[in-house]
C-alpha positions as CSV (number, residue, x, y, z in Angstrom):
1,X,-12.8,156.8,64.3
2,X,-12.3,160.5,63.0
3,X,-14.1,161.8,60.2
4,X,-12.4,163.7,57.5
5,X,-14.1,166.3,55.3
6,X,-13.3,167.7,51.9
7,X,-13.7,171.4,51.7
8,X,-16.6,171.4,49.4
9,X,-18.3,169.4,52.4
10,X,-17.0,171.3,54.7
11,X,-18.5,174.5,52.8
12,X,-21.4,172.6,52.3
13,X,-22.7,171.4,55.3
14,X,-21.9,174.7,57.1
15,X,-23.7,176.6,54.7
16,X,-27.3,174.1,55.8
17,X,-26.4,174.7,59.0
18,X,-26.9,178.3,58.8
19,X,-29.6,178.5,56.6
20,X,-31.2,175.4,59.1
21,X,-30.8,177.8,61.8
22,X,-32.5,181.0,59.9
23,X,-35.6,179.0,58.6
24,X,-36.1,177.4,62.1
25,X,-36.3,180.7,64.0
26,X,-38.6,182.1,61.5
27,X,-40.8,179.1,61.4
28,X,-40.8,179.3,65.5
29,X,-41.7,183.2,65.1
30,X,-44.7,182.6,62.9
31,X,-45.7,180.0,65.3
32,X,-45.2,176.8,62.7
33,X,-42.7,174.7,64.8
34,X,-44.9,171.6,66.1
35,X,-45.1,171.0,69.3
36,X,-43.6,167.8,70.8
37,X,-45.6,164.2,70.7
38,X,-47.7,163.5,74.0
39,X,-46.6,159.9,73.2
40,X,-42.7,159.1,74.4
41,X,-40.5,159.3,71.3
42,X,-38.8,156.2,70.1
43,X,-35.5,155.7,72.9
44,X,-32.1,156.4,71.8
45,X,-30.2,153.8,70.3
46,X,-29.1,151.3,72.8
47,X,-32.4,151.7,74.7
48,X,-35.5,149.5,74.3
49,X,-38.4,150.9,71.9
50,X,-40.6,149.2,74.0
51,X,-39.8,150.4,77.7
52,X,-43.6,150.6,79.3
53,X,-44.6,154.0,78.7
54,X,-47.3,155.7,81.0
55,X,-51.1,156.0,79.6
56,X,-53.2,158.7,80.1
57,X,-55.3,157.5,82.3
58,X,-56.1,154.4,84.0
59,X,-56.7,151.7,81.6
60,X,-59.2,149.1,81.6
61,X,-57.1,146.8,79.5
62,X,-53.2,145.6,79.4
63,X,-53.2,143.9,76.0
64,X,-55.4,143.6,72.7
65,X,-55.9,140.2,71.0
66,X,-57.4,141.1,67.4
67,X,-59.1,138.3,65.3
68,X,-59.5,138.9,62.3
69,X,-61.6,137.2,59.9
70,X,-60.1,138.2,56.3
71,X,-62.4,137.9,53.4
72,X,-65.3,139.9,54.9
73,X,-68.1,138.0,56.7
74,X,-71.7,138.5,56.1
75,X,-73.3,140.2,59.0
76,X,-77.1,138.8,58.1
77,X,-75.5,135.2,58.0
78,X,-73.8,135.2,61.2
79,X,-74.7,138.2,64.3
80,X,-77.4,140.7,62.4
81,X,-80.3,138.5,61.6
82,X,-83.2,139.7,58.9
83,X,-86.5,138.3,58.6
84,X,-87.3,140.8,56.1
85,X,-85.0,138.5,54.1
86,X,-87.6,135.4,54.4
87,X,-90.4,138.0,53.9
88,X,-89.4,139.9,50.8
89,X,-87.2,136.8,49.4
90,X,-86.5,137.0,45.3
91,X,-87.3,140.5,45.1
92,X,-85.4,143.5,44.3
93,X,-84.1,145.8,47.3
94,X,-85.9,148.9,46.7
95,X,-85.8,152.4,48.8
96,X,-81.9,152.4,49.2
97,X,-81.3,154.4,46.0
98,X,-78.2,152.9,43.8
99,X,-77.1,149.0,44.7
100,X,-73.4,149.4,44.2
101,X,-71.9,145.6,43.9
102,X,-68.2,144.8,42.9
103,X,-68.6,141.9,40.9
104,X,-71.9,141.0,38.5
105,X,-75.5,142.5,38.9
106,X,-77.2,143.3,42.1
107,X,-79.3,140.2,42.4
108,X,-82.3,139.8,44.7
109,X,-82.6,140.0,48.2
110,X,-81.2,136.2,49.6
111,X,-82.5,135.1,53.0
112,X,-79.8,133.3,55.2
113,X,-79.7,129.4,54.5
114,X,-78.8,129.6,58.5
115,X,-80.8,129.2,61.1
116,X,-80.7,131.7,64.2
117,X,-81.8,131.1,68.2
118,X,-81.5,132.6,70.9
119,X,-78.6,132.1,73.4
120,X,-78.0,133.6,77.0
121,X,-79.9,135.4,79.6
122,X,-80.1,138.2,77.5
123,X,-81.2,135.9,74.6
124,X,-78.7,137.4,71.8
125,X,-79.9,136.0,68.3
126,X,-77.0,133.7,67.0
127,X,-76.7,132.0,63.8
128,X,-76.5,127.9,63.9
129,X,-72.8,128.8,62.8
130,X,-71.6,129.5,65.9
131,X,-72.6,126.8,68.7
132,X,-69.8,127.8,71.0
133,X,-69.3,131.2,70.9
134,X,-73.1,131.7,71.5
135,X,-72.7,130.3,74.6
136,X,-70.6,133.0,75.4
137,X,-73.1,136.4,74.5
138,X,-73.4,136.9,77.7
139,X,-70.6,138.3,78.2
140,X,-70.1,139.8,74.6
141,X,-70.9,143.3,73.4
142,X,-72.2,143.1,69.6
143,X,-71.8,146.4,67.3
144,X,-74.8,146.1,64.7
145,X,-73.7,149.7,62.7
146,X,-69.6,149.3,62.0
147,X,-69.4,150.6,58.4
148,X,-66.1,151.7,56.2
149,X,-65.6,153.1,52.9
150,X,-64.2,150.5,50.4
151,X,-65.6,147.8,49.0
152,X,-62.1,146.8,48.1
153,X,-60.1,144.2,50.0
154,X,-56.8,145.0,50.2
155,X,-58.1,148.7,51.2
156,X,-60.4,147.7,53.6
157,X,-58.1,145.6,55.1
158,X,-55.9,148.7,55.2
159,X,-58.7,150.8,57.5
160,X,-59.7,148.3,59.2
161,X,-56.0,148.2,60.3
162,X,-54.8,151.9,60.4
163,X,-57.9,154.0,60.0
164,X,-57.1,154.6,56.3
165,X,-57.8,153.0,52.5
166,X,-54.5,154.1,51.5
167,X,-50.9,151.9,52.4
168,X,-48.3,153.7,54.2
169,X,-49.8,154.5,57.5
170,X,-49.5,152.8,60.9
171,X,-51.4,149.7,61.4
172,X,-53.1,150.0,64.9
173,X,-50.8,147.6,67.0
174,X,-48.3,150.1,66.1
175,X,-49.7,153.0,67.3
176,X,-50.5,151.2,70.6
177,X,-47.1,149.3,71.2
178,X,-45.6,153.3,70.1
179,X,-47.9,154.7,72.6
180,X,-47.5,152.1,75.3
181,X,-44.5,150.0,75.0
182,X,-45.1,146.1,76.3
183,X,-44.7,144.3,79.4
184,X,-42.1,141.9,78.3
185,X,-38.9,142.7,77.0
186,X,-37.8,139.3,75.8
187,X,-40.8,139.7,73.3
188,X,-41.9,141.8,70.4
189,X,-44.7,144.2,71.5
190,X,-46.9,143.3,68.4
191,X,-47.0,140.2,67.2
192,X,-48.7,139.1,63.8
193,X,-50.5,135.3,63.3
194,X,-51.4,135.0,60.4
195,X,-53.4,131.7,58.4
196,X,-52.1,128.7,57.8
197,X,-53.0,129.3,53.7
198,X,-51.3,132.2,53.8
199,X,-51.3,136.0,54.6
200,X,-54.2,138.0,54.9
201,X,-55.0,139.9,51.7
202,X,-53.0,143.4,52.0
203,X,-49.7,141.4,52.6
204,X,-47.4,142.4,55.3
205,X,-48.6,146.2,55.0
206,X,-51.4,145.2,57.2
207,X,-48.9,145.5,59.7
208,X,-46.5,148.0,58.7
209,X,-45.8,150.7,61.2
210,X,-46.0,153.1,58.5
211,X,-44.2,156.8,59.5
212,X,-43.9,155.5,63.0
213,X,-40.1,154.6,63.3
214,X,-39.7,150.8,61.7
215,X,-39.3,149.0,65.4
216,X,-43.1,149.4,65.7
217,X,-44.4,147.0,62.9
218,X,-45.8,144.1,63.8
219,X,-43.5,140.7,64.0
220,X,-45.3,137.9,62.1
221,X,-44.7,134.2,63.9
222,X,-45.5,131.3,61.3
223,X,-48.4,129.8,61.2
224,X,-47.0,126.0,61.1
225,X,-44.3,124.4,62.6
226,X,-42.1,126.3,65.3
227,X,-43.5,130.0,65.4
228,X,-39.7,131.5,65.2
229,X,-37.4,130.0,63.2
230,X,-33.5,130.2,64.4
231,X,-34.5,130.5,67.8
232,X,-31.5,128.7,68.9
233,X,-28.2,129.9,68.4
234,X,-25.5,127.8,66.3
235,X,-23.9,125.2,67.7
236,X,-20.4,125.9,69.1
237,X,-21.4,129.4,69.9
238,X,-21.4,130.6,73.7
239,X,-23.7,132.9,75.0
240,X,-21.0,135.3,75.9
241,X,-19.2,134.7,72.4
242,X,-22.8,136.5,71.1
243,X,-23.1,139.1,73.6
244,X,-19.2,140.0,72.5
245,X,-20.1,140.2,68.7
246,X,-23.7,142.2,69.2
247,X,-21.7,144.7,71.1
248,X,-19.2,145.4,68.6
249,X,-21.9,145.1,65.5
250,X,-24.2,147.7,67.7
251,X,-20.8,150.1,68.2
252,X,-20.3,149.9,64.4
253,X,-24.0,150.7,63.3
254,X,-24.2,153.4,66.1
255,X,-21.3,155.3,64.4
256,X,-22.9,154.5,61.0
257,X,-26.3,156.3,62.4
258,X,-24.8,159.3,63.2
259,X,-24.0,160.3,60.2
260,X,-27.7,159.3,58.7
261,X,-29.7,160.5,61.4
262,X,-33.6,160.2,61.7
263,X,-33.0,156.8,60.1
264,X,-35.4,154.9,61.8
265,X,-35.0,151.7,59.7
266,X,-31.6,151.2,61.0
267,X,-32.5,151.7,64.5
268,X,-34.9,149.2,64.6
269,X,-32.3,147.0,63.0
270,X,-30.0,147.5,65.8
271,X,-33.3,147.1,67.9
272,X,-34.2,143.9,66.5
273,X,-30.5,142.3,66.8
274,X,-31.1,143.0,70.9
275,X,-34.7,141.5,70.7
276,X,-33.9,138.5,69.2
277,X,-30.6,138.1,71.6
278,X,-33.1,137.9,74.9
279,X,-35.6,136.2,72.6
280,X,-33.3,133.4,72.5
281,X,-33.5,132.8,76.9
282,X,-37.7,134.1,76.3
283,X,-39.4,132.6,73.9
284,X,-38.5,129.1,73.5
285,X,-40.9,128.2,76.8
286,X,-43.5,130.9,76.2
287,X,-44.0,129.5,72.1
288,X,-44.0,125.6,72.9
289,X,-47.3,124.7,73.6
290,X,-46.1,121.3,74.4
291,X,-46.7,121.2,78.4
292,X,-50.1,122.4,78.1
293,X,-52.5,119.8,79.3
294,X,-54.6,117.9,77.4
295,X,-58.0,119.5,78.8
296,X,-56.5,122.6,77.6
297,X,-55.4,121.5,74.1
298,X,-59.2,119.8,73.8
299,X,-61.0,123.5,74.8
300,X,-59.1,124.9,71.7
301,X,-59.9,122.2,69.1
302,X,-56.2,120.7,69.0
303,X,-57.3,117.2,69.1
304,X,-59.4,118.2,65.7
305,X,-58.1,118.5,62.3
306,X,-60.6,120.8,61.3
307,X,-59.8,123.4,64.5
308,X,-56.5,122.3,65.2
309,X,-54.7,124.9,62.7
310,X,-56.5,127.9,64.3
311,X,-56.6,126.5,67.8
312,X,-52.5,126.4,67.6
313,X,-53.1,129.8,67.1
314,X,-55.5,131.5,69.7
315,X,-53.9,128.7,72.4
316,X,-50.6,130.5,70.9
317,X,-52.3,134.2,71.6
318,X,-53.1,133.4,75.4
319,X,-49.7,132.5,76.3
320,X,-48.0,135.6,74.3
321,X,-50.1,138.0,76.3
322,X,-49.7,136.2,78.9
323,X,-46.2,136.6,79.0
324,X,-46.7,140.4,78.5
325,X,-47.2,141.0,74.8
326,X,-49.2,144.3,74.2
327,X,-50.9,143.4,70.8
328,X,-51.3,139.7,69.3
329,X,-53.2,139.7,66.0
330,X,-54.8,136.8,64.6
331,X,-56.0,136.3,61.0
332,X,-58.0,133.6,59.7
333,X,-58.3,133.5,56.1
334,X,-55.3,133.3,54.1
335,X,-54.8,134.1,50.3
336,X,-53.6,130.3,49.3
337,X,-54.6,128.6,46.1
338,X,-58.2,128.6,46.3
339,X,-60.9,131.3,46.4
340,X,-62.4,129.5,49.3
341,X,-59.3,130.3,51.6
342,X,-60.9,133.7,53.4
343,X,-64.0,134.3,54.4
344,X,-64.9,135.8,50.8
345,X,-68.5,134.4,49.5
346,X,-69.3,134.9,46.0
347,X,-69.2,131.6,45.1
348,X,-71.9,130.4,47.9
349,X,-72.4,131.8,51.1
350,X,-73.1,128.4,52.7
351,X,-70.6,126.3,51.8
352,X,-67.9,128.9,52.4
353,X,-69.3,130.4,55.9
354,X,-70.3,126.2,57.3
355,X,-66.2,125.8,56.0
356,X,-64.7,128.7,58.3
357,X,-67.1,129.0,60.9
358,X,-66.5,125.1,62.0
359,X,-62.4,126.2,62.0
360,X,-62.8,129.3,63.9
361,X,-66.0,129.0,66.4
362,X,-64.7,126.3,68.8
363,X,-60.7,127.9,69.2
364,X,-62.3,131.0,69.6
365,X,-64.9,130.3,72.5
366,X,-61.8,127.9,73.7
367,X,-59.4,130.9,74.1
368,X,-62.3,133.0,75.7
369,X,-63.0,130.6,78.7
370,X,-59.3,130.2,79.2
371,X,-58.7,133.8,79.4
372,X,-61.7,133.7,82.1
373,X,-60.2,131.0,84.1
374,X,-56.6,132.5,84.3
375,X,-58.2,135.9,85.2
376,X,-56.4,137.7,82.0
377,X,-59.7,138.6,80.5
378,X,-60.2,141.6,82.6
379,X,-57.0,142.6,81.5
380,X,-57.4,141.9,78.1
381,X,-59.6,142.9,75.2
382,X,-60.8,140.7,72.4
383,X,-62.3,141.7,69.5
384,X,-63.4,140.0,66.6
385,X,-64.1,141.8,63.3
386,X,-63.8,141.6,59.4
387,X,-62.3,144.4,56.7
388,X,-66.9,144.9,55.7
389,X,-69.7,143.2,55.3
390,X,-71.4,141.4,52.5
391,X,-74.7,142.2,50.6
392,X,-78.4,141.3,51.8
393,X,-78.9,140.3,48.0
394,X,-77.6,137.3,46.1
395,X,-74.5,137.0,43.6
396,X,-75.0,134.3,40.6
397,X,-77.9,132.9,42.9
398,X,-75.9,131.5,46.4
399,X,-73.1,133.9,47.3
400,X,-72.9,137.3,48.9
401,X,-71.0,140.5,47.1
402,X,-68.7,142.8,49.4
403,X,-70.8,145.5,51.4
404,X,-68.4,148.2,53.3
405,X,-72.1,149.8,54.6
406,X,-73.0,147.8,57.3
407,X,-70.8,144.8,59.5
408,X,-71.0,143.3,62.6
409,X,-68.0,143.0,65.3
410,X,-67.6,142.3,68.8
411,X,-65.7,142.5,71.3
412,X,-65.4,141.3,75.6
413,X,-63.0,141.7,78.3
414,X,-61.7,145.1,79.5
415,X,-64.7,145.1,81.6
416,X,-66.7,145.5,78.8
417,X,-70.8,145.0,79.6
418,X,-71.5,141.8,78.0
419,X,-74.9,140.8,76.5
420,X,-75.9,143.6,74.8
421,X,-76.9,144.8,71.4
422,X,-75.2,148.4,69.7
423,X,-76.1,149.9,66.7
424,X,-78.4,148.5,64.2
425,X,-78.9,147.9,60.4
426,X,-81.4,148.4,58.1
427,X,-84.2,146.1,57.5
428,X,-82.3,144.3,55.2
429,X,-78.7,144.6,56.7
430,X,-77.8,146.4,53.6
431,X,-76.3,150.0,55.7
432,X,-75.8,150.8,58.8
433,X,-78.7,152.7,60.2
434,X,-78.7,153.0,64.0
435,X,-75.8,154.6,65.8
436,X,-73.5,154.3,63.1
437,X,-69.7,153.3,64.5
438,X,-66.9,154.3,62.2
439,X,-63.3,152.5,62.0
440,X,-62.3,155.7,63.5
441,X,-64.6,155.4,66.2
442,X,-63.8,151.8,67.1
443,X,-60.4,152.7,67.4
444,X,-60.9,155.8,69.7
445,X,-62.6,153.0,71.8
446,X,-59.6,150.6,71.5
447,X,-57.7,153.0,72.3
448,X,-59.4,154.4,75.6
449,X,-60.1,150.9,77.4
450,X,-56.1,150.7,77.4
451,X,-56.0,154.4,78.9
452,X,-55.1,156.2,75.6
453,X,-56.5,159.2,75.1
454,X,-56.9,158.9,70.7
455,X,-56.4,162.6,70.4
456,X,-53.1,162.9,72.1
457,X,-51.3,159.7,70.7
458,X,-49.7,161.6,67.8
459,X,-46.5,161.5,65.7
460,X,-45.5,164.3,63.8
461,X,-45.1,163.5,60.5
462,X,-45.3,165.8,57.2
463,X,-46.0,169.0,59.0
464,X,-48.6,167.4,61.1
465,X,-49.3,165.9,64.2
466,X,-50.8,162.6,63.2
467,X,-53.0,160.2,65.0
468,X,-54.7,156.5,64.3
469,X,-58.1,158.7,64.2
470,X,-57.0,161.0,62.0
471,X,-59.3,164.5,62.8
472,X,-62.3,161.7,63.4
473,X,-63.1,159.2,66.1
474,X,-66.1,159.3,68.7
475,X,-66.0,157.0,71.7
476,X,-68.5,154.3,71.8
477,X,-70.3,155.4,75.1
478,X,-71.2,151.5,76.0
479,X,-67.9,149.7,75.2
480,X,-65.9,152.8,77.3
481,X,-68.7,152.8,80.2
């Protein structure tokens, strides 16, 4: 197909070009040209976004399964217990300066309406919420000091996902599946589960990739019914019939692209048309959880209304990264009808906490034994977190208000040593006190069990190299050793 210009075009684009030319060899004289990304550019089109790029360094890990609890779950209710609680119960918190609380007055300081004991040989303090998973401290590292800087949902969702308060920026399965690439090329790299009730508070920028070309974001499956919807193709229509019509529709947007170069969005379109043409001979087996055996759909909770909706999804996790998916994340909490949908507690910490905890624990410790017994957990890190915290002192008598100063998360696999304790609170779990982990810092961490050195995975962007970490991020010394 030839292109024909008009002369003002014509006098137009050769005058850019010049003056392109004269600013870049000035800007490479004063030294201002950015050097190239340490991370492999997104391929040409035609190619596949997510070849397996080489890591730094030997990782630890293959592939990141992220729950997420949305809603923010109280740390003095669940993994951080306080018996300065039960001691100084109905009184004001004193020596931390300022209470700031989102919604109401600061009340006074609550004592958990949970019971805690001791689990394990290394006799890790567990709240009565979690049975299951307590049988599994042993081989679970607990971070006591995670803190963040907004008390706000949606924008502590946002750091919790891309290391900043503010939409626009690359969620963290982004970065890794741009830094890495995945195993399976039949599947996305990332690969977004989100509740039941609905998406996780943020919406679909929680996964946004953000500057990072648009191939990266993360590909949400539904949460009921089949996981992928059109997965077969229409009736009547040959495979060869659709390999004809792709190849055409890909020569057509390929000539469209070069005249709108740098348009990432387009290339991940003709990206995604691929994907979902070897989706198609993929993912039918590895989504249908059908020929799973009953033993395994019973360690997950299937056989239980209450579990079965979250257990569809971890069961649902194992087999995508099994099957070579780099990042699966998994939300639980979704913003449906009720207030009671996420993990948020102002109305009464019990009632909500006894609700989510009975969906979540059993699927959980479930999809952590079967990793074990398959031999993926070496290879795979799990981590469970929340967007913050929630207060040591009471909202309108039962309920918790958001607290960004202090949270507990864990993670195990990736070799991680399990059993022990990092970080710490305050007396009351009101800040984090001890070895205080940043967002940054627990994604440096992420980052480095899968071989990623957070300091070179950049993508220039605005004059700047940028990185998940921004100009932060230490490495936790005990999750990395």
């Amino acid at each position: 197909m030839k292109n024909f210009w008009s002369r003002r075009d014509f006098l137009f684009r050769s005058g850019g070009g010049i003056s392109g030319v004269a600013l870049a060899y000035l800007m490479n004289q004063d030294g201002l040209l950015g050097a190239s990304s340490d991370a492999c550019e997104v391929p040409t089109v035609g190619g596949n976004p997510f070849a397996v790029k080489p890591s730094h360094f030997k990782p630890r890990a293959k592939a990141v399964i992220s729950l997420f609890m949305s809603g923010g779950v109280s740390q003095v209710d669940t993994f951080d217990p306080k018996p300065a609680l039960d001691k100084y119960a109905g009184q004001p918190m004193t020596g931390h300066g300022d209470v700031v609380v989102r919604q109401g007055y600061p009340g006074p300081l609550m004592p958990s309406p949970f019971t805690f004991k001791k689990y394990g040989q290394c006799g890790m303090d567990v709240s009565e919420l979690f049975p299951n998973i307590a049988k599994k401290v042993d081989e679970i590292a607990f971070m006591r000091s995670v803190y963040g800087r907004s008390n706000d949902h949606t924008q502590a969702h946002y750091e919790m996902q891309s290391g900043q308060i503010r939409s626009g920026y690359p969620a963290m399965g982004s970065w890794i599946t741009y830094g890495l690439g995945s195993e399976n090329s039949g599947l996305p790299g990332f690969v977004v589960l989100h509740d039941y009730r609905g998406g996780p508070i943020g919406g679909p920028q929680v996964w946004s990739s953000g500057f990072l070309p648009a191939a990266y974001q993360g590909t949400p499956f539904r949460a009921s019914g089949d996981p992928i919807v059109d997965l077969k193709p229409p009736a009547g229509v040959t495979k060869e019939q659709q390999r004809s019509r792709l190849d055409m529709l890909a020569k057509l947007n390929e000539m469209h692209l070069e005249g709108h170069p740098g348009s990432s969005e387009l290339a991940a379109r003709i990206s995604s048309y691929e994907l979902a043409f070897r989706m198609q001979d993929c993912a039918p087996a590895v989504v249908d959880i059908n020929n799973e055996s009953d033993a395994t759909k019973k360690l997950y909770g299937l056989d239980q209304e209450v579990t079965e909706p979250f257990g569809r999804q971890c069961l649902l996790a194992r087999r995508l990264v099994e099957n070579g998916v780099r990042f699966v994340q998994l939300f639980h909490g979704g913003m449906g009808n009720q207030s009671y949908d996420t993990w948020d507690a102002h109305e009464g910490v019990k009632a909500n906490h006894t609700q989510h905890a009975a969906e979540s624990d059993l699927p959980i410790a479930g999809l952590l034994t079967d990793l074990k017994a398959r031999g993926l957990l070496d290879s795979t890190l799990v981590i469970w977190h929340s967007e913050f915290g929630r207060m040591p002192i009471s909202q309108r008598g039962i309920g918790r208000d958001h607290n960004p100063g202090t949270l507990t998360c864990w993670m195990t696999g990736a070799g991680i040593k399990g059993g022990q304790i990092i970080g710490a609170s305050d007396e009351f779990g009101y800040k984090a006190e001890q070895q205080t982990i940043s967002y940054h810092d627990l994604h440096a961490s992420i980052l480095h069990l899968l071989g990623v050195d957070h300091t070179k995975l950049t993508y220039r962007f605005n004059g700047r190299n940028m990185r998940l970490t921004d100009v932060y991020g230490e490495l936790i010394p005990q999750i990395v050793a």
